[in-house]
Backbone bond lengths (Angstrom), bond angles and torsions (degrees), N, CA, C in turn:
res aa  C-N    CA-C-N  psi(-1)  N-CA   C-N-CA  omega(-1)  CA-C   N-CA-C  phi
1 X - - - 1.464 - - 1.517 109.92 -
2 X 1.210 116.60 123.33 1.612 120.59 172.68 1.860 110.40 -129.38
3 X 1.394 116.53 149.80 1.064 129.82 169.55 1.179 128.31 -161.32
4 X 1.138 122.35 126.53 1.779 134.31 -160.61 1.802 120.01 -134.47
5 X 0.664 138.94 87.35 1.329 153.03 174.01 1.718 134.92 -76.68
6 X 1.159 105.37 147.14 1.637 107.75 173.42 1.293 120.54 -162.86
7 X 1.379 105.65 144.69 1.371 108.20 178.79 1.664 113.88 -135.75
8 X 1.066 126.49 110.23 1.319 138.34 -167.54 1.388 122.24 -109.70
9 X 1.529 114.63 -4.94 1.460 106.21 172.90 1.725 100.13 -97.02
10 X 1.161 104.99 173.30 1.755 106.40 179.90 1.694 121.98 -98.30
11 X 1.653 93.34 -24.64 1.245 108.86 171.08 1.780 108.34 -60.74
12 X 1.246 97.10 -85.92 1.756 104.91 165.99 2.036 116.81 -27.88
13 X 1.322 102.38 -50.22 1.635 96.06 177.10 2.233 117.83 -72.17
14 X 1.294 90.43 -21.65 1.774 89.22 171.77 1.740 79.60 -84.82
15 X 0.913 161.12 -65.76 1.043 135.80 -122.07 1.452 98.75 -102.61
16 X 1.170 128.00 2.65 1.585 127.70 158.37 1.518 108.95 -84.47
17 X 1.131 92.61 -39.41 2.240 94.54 166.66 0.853 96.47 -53.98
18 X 1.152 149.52 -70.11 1.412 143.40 -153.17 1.564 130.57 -68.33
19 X 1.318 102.08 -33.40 1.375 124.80 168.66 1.914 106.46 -63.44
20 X 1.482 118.72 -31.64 1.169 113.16 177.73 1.536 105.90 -108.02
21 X 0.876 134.74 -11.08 1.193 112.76 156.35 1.164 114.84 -74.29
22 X 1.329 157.38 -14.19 1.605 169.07 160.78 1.576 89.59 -56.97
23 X 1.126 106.05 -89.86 2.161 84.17 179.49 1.366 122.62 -75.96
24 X 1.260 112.41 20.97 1.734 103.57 159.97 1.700 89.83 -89.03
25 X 0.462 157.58 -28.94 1.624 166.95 -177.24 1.461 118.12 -77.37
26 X 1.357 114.04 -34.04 1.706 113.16 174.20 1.906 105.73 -109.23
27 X 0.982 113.84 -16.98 1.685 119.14 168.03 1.592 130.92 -161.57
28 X 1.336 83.79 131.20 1.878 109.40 -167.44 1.729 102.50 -60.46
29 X 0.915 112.86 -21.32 1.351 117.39 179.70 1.513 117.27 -160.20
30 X 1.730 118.69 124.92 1.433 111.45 -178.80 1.789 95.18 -142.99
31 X 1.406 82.51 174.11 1.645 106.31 171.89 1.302 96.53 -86.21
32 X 1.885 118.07 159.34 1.129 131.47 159.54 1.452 108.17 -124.44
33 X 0.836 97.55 102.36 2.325 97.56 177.68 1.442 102.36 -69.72
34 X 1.249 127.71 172.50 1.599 134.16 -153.22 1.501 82.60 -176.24
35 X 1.700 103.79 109.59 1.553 103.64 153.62 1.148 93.17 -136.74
36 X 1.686 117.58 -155.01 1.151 151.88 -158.73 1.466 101.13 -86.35
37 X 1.298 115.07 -55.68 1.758 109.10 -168.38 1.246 99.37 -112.28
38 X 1.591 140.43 17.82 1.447 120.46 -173.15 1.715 95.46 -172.08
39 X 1.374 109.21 144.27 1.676 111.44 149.15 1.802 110.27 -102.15
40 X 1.242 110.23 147.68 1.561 118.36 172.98 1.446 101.61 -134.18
41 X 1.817 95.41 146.79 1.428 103.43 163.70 1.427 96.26 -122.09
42 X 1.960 98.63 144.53 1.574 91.42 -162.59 2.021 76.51 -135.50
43 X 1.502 91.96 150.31 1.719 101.99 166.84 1.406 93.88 -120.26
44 X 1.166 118.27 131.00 1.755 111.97 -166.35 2.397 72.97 -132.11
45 X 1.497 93.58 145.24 1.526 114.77 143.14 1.187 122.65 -143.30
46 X 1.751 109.26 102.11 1.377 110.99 -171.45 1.540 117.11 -68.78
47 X 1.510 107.66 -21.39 1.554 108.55 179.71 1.653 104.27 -58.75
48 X 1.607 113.07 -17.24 1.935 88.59 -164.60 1.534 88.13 99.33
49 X 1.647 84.69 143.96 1.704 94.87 145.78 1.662 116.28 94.39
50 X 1.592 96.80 -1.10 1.452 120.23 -161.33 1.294 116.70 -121.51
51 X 1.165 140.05 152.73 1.742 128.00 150.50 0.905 128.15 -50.63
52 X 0.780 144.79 147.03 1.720 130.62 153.71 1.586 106.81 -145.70
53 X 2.149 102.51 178.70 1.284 96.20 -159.34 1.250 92.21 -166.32
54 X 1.643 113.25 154.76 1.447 107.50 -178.29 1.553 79.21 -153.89
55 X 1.502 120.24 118.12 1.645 140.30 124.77 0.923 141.35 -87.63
56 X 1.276 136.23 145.82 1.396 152.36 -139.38 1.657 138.47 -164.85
57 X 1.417 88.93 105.34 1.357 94.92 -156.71 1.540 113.68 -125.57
58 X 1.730 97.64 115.89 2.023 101.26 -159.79 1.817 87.88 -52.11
59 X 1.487 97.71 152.87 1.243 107.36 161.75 1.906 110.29 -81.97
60 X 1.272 113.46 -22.90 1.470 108.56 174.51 1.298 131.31 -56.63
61 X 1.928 96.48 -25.70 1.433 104.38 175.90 1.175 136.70 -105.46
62 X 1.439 94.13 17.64 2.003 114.04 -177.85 2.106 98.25 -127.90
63 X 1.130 99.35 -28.91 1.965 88.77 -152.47 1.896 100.73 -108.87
64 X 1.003 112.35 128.03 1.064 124.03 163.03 1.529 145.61 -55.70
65 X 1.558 109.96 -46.21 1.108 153.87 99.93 1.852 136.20 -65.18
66 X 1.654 99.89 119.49 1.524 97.91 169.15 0.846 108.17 -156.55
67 X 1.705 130.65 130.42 1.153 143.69 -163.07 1.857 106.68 -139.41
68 X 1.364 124.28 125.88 1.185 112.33 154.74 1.561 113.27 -161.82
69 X 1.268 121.95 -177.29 1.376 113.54 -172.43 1.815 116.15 -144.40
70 X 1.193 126.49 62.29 1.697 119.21 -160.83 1.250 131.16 -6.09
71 X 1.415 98.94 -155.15 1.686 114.33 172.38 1.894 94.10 -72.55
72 X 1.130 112.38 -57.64 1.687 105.91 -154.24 2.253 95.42 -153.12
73 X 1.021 100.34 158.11 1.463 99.32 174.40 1.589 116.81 -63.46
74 X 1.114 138.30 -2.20 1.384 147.66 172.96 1.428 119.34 -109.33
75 X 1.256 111.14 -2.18 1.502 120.10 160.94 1.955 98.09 -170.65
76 X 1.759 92.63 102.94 1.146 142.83 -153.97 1.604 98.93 -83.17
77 X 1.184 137.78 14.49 1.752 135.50 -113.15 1.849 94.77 -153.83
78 X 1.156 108.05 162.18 1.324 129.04 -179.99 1.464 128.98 -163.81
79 X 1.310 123.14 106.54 1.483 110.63 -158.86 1.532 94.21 -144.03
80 X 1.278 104.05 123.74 1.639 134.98 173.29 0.922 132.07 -90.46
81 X 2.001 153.01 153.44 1.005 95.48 142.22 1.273 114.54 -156.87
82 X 1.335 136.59 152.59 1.432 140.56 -109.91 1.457 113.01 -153.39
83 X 1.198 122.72 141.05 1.606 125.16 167.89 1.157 103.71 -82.09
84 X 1.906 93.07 114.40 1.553 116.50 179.40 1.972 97.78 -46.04
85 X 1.146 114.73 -63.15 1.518 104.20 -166.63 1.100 122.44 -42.98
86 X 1.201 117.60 -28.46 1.963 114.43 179.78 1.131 92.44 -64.54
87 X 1.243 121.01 -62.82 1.623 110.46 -164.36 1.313 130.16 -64.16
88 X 1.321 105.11 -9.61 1.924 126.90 -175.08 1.708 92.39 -98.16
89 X 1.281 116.71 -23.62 1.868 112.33 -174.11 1.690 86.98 -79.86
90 X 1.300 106.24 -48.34 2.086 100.62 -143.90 1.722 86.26 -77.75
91 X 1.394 152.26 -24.24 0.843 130.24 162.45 1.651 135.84 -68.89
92 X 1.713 91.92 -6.61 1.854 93.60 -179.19 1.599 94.02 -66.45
93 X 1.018 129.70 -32.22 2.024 133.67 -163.05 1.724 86.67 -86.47
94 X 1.236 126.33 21.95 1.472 113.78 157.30 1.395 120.94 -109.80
95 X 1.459 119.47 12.93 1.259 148.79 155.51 1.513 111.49 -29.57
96 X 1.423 118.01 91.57 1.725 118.84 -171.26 1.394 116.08 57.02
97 X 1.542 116.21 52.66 1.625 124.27 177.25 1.155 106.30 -84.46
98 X 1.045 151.34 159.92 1.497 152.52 166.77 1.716 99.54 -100.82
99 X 1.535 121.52 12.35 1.594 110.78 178.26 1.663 101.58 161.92
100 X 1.414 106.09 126.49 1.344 120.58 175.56 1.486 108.37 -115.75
101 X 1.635 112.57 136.43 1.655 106.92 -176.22 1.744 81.92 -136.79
102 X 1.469 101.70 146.85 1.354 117.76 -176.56 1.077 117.25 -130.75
103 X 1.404 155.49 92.88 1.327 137.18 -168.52 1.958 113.18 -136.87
104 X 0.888 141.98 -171.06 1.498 148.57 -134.64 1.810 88.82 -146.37
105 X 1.601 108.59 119.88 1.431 99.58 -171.09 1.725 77.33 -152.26
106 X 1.641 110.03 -170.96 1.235 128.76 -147.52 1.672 103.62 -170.31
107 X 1.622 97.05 71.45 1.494 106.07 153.05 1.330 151.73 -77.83
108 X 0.864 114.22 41.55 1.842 133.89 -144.40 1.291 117.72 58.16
109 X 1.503 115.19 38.97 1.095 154.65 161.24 1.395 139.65 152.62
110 X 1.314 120.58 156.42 1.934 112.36 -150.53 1.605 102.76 -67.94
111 X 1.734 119.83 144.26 0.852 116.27 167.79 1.422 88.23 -142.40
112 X 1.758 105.21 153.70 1.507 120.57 117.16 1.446 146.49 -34.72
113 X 1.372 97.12 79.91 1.707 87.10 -157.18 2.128 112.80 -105.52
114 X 1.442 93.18 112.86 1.498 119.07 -173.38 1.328 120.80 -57.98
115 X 1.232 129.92 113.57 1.774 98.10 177.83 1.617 96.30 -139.77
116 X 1.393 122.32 139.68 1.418 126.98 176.94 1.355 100.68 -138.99
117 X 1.601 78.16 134.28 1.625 106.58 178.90 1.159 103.03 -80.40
118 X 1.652 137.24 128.02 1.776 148.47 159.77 0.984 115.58 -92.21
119 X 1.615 126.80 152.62 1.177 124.19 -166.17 1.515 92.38 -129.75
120 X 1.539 129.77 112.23 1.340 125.81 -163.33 1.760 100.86 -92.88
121 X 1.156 119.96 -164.87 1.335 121.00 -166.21 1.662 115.07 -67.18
122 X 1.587 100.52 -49.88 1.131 122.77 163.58 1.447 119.88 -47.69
123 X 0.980 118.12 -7.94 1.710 125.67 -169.77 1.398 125.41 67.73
124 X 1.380 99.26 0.11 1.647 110.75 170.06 1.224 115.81 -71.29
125 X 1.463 121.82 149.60 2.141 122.56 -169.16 1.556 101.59 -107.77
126 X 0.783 102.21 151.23 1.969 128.92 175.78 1.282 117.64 -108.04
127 X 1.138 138.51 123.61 1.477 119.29 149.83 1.637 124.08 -87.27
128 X 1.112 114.21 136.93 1.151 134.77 159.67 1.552 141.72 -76.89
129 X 0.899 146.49 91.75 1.304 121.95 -150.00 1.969 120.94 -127.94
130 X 0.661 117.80 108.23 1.312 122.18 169.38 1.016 123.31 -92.88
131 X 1.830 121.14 127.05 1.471 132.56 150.01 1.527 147.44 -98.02
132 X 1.366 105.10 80.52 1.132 116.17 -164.78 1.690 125.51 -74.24
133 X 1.608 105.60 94.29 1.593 107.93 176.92 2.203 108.12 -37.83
134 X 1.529 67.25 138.06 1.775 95.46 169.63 1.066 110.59 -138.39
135 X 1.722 112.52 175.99 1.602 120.02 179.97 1.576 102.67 -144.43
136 X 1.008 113.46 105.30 1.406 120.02 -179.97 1.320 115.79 -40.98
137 X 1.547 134.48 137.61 1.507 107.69 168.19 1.294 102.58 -108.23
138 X 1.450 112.22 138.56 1.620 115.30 167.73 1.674 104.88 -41.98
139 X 1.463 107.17 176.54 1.502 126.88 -178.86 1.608 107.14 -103.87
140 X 1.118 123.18 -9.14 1.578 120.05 150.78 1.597 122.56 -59.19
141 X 1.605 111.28 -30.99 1.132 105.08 -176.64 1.112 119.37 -112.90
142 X 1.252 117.66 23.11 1.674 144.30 161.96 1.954 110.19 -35.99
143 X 1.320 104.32 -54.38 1.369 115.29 -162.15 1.370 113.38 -88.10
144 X 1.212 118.83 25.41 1.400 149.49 138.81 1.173 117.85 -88.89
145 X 1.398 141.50 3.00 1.361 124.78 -171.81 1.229 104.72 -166.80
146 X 1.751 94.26 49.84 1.615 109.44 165.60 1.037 127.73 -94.66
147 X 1.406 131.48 178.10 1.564 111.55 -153.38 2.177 88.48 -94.46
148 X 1.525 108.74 144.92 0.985 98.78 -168.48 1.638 141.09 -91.22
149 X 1.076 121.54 157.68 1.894 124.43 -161.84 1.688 96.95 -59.83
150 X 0.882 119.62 109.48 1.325 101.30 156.11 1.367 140.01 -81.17
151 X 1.286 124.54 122.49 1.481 130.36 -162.80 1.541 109.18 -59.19
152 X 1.137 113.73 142.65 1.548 126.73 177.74 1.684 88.55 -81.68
153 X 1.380 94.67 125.86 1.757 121.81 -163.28 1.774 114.91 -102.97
154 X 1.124 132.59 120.92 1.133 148.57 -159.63 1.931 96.07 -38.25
155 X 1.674 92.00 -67.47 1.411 104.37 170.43 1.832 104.98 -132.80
156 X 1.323 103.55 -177.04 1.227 106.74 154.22 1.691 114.55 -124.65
157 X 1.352 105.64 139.96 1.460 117.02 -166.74 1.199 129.03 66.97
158 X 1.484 121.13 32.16 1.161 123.89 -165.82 1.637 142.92 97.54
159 X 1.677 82.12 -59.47 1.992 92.98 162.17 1.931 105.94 -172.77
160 X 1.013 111.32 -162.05 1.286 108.76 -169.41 1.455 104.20 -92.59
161 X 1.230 128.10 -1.91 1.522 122.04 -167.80 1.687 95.30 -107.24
162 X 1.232 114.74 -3.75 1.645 104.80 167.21 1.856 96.77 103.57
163 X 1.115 148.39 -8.58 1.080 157.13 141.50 1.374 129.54 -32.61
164 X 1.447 106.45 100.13 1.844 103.86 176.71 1.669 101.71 -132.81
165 X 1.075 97.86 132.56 2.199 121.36 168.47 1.299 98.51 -92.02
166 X 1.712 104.75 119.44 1.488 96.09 144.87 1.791 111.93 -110.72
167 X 1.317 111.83 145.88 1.600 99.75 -161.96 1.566 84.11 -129.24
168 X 1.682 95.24 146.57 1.750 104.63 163.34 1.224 110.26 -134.95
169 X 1.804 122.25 127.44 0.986 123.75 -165.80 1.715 114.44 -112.12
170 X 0.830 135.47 112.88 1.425 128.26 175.99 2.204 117.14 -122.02
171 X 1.012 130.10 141.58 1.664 124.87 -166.55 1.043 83.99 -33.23
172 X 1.000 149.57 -73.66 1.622 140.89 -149.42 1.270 129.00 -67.92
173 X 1.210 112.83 -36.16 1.979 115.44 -156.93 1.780 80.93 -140.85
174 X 1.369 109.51 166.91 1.237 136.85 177.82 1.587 94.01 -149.96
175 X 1.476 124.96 142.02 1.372 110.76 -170.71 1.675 106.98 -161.07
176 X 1.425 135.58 83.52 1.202 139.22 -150.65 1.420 120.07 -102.89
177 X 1.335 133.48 116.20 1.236 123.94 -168.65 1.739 104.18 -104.24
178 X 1.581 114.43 144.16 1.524 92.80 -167.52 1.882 92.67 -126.14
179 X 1.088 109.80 144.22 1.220 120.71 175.73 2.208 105.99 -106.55
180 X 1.499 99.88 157.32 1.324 98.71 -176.10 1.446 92.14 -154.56
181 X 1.722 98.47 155.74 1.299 104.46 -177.25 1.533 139.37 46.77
182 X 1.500 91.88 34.18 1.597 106.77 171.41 1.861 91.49 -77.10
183 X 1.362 80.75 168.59 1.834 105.40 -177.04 2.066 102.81 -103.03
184 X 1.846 86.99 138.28 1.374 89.16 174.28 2.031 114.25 -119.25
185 X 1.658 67.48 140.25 2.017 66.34 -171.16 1.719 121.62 -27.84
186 X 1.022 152.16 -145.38 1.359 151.99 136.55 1.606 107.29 -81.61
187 X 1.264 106.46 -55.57 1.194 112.48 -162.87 1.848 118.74 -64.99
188 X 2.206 110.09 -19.10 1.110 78.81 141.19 1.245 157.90 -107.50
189 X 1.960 115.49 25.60 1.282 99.17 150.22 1.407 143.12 -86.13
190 X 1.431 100.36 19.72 1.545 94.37 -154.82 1.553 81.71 -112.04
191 X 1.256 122.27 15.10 1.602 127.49 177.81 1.098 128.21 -93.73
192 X 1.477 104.74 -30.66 1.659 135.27 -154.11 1.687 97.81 -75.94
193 X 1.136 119.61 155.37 2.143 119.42 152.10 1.572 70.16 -58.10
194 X 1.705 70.67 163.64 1.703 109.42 143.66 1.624 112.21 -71.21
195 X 1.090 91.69 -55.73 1.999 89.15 -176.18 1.701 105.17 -64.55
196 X 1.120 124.07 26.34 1.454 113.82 153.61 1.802 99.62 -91.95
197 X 1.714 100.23 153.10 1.329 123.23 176.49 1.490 95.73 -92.56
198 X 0.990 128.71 137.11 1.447 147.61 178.57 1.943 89.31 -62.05
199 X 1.149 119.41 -49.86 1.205 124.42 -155.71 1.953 109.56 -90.30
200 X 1.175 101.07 5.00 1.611 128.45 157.52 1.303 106.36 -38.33
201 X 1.350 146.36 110.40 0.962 140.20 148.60 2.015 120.87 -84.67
202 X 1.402 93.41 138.92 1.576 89.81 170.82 1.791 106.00 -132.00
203 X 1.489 96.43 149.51 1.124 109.45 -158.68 1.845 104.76 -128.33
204 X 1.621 96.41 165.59 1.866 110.08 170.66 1.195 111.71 -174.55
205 X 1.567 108.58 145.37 1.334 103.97 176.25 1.004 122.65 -110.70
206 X 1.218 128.86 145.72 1.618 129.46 -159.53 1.682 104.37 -132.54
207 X 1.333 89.56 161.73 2.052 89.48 -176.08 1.911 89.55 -82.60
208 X 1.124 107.56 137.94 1.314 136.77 168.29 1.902 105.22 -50.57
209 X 0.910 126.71 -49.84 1.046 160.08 -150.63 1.993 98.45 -74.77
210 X 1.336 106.20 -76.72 1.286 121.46 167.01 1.788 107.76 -60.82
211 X 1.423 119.03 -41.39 1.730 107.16 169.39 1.363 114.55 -57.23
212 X 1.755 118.68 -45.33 1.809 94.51 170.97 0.507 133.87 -106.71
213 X 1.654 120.19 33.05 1.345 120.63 133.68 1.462 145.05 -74.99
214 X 1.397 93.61 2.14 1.494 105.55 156.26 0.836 115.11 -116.19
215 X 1.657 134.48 4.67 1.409 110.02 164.09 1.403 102.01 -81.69
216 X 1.391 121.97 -39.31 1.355 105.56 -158.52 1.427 114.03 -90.27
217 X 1.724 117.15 11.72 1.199 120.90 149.59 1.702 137.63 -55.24
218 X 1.498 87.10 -21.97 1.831 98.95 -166.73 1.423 113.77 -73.82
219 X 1.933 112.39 112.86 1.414 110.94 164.24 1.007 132.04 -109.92
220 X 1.475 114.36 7.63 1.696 117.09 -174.48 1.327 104.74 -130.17
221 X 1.168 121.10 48.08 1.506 126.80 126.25 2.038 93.20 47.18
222 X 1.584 108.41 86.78 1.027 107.19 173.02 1.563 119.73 -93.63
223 X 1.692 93.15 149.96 1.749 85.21 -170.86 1.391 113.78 -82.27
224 X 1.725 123.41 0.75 1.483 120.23 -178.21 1.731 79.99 -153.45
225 X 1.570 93.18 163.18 1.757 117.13 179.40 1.125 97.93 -133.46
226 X 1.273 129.11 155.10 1.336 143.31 155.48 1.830 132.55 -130.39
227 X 1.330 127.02 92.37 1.441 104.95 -153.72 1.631 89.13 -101.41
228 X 1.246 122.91 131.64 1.468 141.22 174.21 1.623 113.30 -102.07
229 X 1.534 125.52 117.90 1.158 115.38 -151.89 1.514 107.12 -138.47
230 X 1.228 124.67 90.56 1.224 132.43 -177.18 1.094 122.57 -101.87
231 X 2.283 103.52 110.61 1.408 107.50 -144.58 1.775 102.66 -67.17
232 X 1.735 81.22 157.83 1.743 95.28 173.93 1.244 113.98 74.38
233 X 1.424 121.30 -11.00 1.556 113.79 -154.66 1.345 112.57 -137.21
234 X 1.579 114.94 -30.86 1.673 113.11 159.65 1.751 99.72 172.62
235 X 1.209 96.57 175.49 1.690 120.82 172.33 1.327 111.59 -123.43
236 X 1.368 117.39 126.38 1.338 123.24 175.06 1.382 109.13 -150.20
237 X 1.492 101.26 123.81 1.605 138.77 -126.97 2.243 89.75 -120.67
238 X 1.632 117.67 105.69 1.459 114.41 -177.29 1.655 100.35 -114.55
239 X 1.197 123.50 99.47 1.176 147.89 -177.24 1.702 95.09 -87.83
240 X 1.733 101.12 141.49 1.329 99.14 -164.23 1.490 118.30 -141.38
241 X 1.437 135.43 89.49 0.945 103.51 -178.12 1.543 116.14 -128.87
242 X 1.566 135.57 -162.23 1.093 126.03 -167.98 1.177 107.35 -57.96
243 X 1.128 117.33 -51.47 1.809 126.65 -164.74 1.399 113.50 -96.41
244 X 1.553 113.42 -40.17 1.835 104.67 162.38 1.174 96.53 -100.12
245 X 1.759 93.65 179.31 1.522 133.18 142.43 1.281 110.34 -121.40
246 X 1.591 115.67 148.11 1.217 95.33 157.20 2.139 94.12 -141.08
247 X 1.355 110.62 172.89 1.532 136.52 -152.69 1.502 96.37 -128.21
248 X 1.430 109.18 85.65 1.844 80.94 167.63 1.976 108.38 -129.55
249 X 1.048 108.30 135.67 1.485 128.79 170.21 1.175 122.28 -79.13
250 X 1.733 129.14 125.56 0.995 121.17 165.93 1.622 112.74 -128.87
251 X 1.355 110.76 101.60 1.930 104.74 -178.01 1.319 127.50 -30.30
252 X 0.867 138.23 178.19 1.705 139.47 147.47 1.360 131.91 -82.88
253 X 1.123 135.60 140.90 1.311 118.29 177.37 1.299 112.57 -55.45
254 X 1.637 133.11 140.00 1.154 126.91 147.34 1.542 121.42 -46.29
């Protein structure tokens, strides 16, 4: 397995900071898949019962250079996996780099190994270097940390008239914020029975707790949202933008 990386514009390298600080913020620990046309960070819980998340980010539209080679020519793939924060810390010191190189090395054990070029006053460059422990995952346990099905959703956004509640309930206060005239994909009316009422609401409850943590995860400012809401059973939230995606799940309370 080999992988070597670069990123040389500045636009693209703040906006790879940003992309990891967004899941250093929604998971303490994730996989990073490594293919051919894309890197993903995925939080997979196969038991159930968990968040999870799959982002995605073309390598065409961040790396300058990209080179890598999998497990074997029939599975083309590479998946690690790593505490989002190291990798969300060693990129804050890429703050006005003139060049980020990233590649997959083996210091008496596998790392992610970071290195940014600085450009000091003098105009002379520095390297920087970070080694970020990883853990390879075998290819048996691949099929856990696929990108995920999305459930055919009661409605989208609430109901067909563009209407979504978010409600917070605590013994004391009940406290409901109401949105109107949001937009619904096409596809979900062309999903729905007929004998659904447009004015159908579907509902779930989610731990409070895990919702702001994804709001206050969000750094790349998506140009479309999508919240998909399958009552009783979960919310799953498709954030959209030119250069990511991101997938995030939130269960229901039992």
């Amino acid at each position: 397995m080999k992988f070597r990386a670069k990123i040389a514009d500045a636009a693209c390298l703040n906006h790879f900071t940003r992309v990891s600080c967004m899941v250093a913020k929604l998971a303490r620990t994730c996989t990073l898949r490594i293919c051919p046309q894309a890197l993903n960070f995925i939080l997979a819980d196969p038991a159930g019962g968990g968040v999870s998340m799959w982002c995605e980010l073309p390598q065409e539209n961040f790396f300058s250079e990209f080179q890598m080679e999998g497990v074997s020519e029939d599975n083309n793939a590479i998946y690690v996996e790593l505490a989002a924060e190291n990798l969300s810390r060693a990129l804050k010191t890429a703050q006005n780099a003139r060049a980020l190189k990233v590649k997959l090395t083996n210091k008496h054990f596998p790392c992610l190994t970071v290195s940014i070029e600085l450009v000091s006053v003098s105009s002379s460059s520095r390297m920087v270097t970070h080694d970020i422990p990883v853990k390879v995952i075998p290819r048996k346990l691949w099929r856990n940390l696929q990108e995920p099905t999305v459930p055919d959703a009661d409605i989208i956004e609430a109901n067909l008239n563009g209407d979504l509640n978010l409600k917070i309930e605590s013994e004391l206060v009940c406290v409901t914020t109401h949105f109107k005239d949001l937009g619904n994909p096409p596809s979900a009316s062309e999903n729905e029975s007929e004998d659904r009422s447009p004015e159908q609401m579907a509902e779930v409850q989610v731990d409070i707790r895990k919702f702001l943590q994804f709001l206050a995860g969000q750094q790349v400012n998506p140009t479309r949202g999508i919240c998909n809401i399958v009552s009783h059973k979960m919310v799953h939230f498709d954030l959209l933008h030119e250069d990511v995606s991101l997938q995030y799940f939130i269960p229901a309370l039992s």
